[in-house]
C-alpha positions as CSV (number, residue, x, y, z in Angstrom):
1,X,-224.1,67.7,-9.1
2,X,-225.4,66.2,-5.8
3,X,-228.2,66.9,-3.6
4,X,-227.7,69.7,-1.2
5,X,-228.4,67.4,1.5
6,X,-225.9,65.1,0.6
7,X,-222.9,67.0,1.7
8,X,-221.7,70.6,2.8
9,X,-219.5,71.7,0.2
10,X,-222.6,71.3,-2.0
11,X,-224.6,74.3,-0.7
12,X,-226.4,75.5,-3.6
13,X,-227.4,73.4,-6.8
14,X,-225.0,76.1,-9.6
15,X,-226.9,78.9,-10.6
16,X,-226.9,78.4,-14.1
17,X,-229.3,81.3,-15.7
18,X,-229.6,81.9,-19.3
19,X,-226.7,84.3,-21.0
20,X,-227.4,87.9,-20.3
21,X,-228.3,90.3,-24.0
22,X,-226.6,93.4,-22.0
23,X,-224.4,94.6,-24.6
24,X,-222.2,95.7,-21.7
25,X,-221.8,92.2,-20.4
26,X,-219.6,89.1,-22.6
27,X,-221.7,86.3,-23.1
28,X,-219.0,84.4,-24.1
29,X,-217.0,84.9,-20.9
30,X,-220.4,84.4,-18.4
31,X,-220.9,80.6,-20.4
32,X,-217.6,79.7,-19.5
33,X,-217.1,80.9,-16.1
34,X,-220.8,79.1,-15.7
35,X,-219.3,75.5,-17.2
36,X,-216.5,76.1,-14.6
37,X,-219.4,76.4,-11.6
38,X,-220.4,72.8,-12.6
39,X,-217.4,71.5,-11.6
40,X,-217.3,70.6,-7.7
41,X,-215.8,67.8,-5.0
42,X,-219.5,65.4,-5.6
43,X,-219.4,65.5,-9.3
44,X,-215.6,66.4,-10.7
45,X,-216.2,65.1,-14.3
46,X,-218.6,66.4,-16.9
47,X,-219.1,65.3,-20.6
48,X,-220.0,68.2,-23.3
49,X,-224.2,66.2,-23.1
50,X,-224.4,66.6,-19.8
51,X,-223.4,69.8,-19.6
52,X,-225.6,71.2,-22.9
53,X,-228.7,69.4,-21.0
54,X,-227.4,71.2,-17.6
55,X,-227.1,75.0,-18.6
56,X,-229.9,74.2,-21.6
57,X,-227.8,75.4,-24.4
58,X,-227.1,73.9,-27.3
59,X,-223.9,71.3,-27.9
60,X,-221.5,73.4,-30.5
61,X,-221.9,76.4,-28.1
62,X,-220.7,74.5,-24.7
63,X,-218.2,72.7,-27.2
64,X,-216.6,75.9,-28.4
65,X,-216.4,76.9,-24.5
66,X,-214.8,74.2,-23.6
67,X,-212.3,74.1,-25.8
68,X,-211.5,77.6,-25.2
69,X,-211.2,76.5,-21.4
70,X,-209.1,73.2,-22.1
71,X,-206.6,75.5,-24.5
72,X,-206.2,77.8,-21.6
73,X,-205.8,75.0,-19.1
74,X,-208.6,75.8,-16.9
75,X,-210.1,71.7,-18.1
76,X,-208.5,68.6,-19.0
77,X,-210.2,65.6,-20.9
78,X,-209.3,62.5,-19.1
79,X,-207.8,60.2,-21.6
80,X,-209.7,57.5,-20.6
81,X,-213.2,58.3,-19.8
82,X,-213.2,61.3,-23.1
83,X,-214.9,63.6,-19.8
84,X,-213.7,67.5,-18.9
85,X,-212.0,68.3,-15.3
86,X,-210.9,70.8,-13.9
87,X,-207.6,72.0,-15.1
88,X,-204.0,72.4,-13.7
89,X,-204.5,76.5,-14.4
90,X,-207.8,76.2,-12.1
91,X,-205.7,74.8,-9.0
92,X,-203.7,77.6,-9.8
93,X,-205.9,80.4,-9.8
94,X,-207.9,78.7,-6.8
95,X,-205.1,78.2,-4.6
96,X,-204.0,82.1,-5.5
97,X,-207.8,83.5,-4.2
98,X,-207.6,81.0,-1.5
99,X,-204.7,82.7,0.2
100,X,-205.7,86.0,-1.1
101,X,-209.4,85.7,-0.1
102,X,-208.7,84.8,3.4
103,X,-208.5,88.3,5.3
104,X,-207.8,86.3,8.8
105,X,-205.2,84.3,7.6
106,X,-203.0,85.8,10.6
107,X,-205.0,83.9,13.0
108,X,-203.7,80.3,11.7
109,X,-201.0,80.4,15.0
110,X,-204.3,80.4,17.1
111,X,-206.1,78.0,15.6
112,X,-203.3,75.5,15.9
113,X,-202.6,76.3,19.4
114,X,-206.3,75.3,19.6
115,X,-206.2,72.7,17.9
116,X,-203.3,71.2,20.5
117,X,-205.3,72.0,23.5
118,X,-208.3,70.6,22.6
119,X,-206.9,67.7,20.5
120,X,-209.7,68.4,17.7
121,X,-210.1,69.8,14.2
122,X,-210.7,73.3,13.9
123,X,-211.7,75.2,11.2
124,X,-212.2,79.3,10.1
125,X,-215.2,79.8,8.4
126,X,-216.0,83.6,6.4
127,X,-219.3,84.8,6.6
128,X,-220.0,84.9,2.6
129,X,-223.4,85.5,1.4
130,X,-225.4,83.1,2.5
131,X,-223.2,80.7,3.5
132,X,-220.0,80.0,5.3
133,X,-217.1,79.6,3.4
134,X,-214.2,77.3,5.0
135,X,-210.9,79.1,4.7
136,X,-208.8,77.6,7.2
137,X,-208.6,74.1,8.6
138,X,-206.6,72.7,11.4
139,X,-206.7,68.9,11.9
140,X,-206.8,66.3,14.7
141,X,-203.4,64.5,14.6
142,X,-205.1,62.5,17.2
143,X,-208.1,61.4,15.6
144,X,-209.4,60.4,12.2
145,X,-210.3,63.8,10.6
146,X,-213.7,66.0,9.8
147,X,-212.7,66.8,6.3
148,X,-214.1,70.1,5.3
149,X,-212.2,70.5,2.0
150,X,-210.9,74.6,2.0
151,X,-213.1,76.6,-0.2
152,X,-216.3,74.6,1.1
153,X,-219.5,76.8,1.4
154,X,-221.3,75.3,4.3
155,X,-225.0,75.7,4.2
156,X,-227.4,77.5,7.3
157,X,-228.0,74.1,8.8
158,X,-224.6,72.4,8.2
159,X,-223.9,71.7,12.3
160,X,-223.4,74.4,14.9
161,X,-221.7,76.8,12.5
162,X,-224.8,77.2,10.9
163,X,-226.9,78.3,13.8
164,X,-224.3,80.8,14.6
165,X,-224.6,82.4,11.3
166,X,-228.5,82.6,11.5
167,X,-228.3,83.7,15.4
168,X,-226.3,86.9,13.9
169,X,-229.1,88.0,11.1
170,X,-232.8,88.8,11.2
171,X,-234.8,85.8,11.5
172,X,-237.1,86.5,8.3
173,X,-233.8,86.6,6.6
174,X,-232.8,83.1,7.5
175,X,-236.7,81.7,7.1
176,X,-236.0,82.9,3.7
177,X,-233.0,81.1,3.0
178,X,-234.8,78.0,4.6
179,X,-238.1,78.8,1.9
180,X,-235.1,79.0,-1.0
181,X,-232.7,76.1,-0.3
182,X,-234.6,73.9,2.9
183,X,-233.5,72.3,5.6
184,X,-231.7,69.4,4.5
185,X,-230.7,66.3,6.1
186,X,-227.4,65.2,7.0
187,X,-227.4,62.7,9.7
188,X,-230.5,61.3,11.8
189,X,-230.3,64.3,14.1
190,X,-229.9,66.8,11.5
191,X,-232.4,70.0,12.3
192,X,-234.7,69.7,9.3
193,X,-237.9,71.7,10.3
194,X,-238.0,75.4,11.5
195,X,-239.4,74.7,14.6
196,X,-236.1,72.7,15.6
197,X,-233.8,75.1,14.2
198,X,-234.7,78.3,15.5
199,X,-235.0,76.6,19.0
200,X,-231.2,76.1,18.3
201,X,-230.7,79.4,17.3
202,X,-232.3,81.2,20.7
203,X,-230.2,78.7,22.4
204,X,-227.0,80.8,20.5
205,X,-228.1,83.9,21.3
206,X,-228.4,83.2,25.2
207,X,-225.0,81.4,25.3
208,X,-222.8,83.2,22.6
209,X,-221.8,80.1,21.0
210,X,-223.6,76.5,19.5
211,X,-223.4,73.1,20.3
212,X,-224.0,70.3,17.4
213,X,-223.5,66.7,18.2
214,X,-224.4,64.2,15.2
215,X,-226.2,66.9,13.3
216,X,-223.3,66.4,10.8
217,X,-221.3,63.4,10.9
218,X,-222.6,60.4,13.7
219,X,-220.2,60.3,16.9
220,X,-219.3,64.1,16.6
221,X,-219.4,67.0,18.1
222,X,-218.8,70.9,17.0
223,X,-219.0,73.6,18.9
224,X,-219.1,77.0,17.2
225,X,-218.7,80.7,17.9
226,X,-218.6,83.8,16.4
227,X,-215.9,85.6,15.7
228,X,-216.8,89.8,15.0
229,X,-215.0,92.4,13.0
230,X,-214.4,95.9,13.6
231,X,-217.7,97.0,12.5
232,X,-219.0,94.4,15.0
233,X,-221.0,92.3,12.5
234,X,-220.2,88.8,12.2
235,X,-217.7,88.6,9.7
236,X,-216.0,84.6,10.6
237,X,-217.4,81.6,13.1
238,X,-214.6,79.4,14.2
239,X,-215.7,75.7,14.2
240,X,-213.9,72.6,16.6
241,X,-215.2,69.6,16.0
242,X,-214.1,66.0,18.1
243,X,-215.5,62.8,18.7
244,X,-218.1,62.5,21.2
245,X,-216.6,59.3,23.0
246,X,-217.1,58.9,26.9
247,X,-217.3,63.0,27.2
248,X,-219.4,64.2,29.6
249,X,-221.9,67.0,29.4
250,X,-219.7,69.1,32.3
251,X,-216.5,68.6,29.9
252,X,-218.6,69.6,26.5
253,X,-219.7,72.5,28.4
254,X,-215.9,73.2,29.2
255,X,-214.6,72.2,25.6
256,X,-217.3,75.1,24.3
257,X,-216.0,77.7,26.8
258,X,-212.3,77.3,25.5
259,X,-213.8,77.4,22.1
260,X,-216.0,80.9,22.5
261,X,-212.8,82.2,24.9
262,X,-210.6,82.1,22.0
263,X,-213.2,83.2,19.4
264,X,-212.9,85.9,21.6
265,X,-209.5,86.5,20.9
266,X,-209.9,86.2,17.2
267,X,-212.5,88.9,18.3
268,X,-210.2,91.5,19.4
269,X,-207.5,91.0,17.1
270,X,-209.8,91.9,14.6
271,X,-210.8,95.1,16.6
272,X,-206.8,95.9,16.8
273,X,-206.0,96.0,12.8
């Protein structure tokens, strides 16, 4: 698996702990699920070695795993390379808790209309532990897009998302993700010490939204803000990202008010159900 500074969907290198002796919990069942958590968009293939030297454990028990997992179609060998990926029955299931899992999935008209107005990719991001999970995505048909694959968890310091997420919690909560997981870099103009990132953060709080250009991808910018359930914690940040270009600050300024106005709405929709 790749560096967490390599890219978002690769927030957290796989918590891969040794198999529980709680005779209320199936060992068998926790090995597998954790062979599955190898599996992600940076590294998609996996031979039985590499996985034995991963979770520590010896060869004929990852091998029995595995063919219990390839039986059931949740891994395929690849004819040609004799490595596991992820099976048809795992697209399945995923794509079923994708459109289960997403508990704002009636807010997909607004993000398109968004997506129009401002001509930019927009995407819906949960609140989800620690990190922002990306269950929505609408993108640019005018520009080439910010690919966020769905399912994505996007690290504290991934852009201006990010900041939003760690302007709604406890500083000394976010300094301890930072002490766990870093601050790692993404572009030139990432924010990789705290000093940098917390000054982002205030910023958040005495706007109600974030600005990120090239923190993430050069030539971009995101603007993010938060979007807050009926128990009025953060529960979503909604995310538009576009192309710097010949933008002014006066029209980034105005881009992140349409943003945070409609965030808004998401807002009190969520109030109304």
């Amino acid at each position: 698996m790749k560096s967490r500074s390599k890219s978002a969907s690769t927030t957290k290198k796989t918590a891969v702990s040794a198999v529980s002796n709680d005779p209320g919990r199936s060992a068998g069942l926790r090995r597998g699920l954790e062979i599955l958590c190898l599996f992600s968009e940076e590294r998609p293939e996996w031979g039985i070695t590499e996985i034995a030297h991963q979770m520590n454990l010896h060869k004929s028990l990852i091998h029995r795993s595995i063919k219990t997992l390839e039986e059931m179609g949740f891994l395929r060998r690849d004819p040609s390379s004799r490595r596991y990926l992820m099976g048809f029955k795992t697209f399945e299931v995923g794509s079923l808790a994708g459109r289960l899992t997403n508990r704002m999935a009636w807010s997909r008209p607004e993000l398109r209309k968004l997506a129009r107005k401002l001509k930019a990719t927009v995407s819906l991001r949960l609140v989800v532990d620690d990190d922002l999970l990306v269950v929505d995505m609408i993108e640019s048909l005018t520009h080439l897009p910010i690919h966020i694959p769905q399912g994505a968890r996007v690290p504290l310091n991934y852009g201006a998302g990010g900041q939003v997420m760690a302007a709604f919690r406890a500083d000394e909560d976010s300094r301890r993700l930072i002490r766990k997981y870093g601050l790692p870099r993404f572009t030139a103009k990432s924010l990789t010490t705290e000093k940098e990132f917390f000054s982002a953060v205030r910023r958040v709080r005495a706007h109600g939204y974030a600005v990120s250009e090239g923190e993430t991808r050069p030539g971009y910018f995101s603007v993010a803000a938060p979007i807050m359930g009926a128990d009025n914690l953060l529960t979503a940040v909604l995310v538009v990202s576009s192309p710097v270009g010949a933008m002014t600050k006066k029209e980034i300024s105005a881009f992140a008010e349409v943003t945070a106005e409609a965030a808004r709405r998401l807002t009190r929709r969520c109030h109304e159900i």
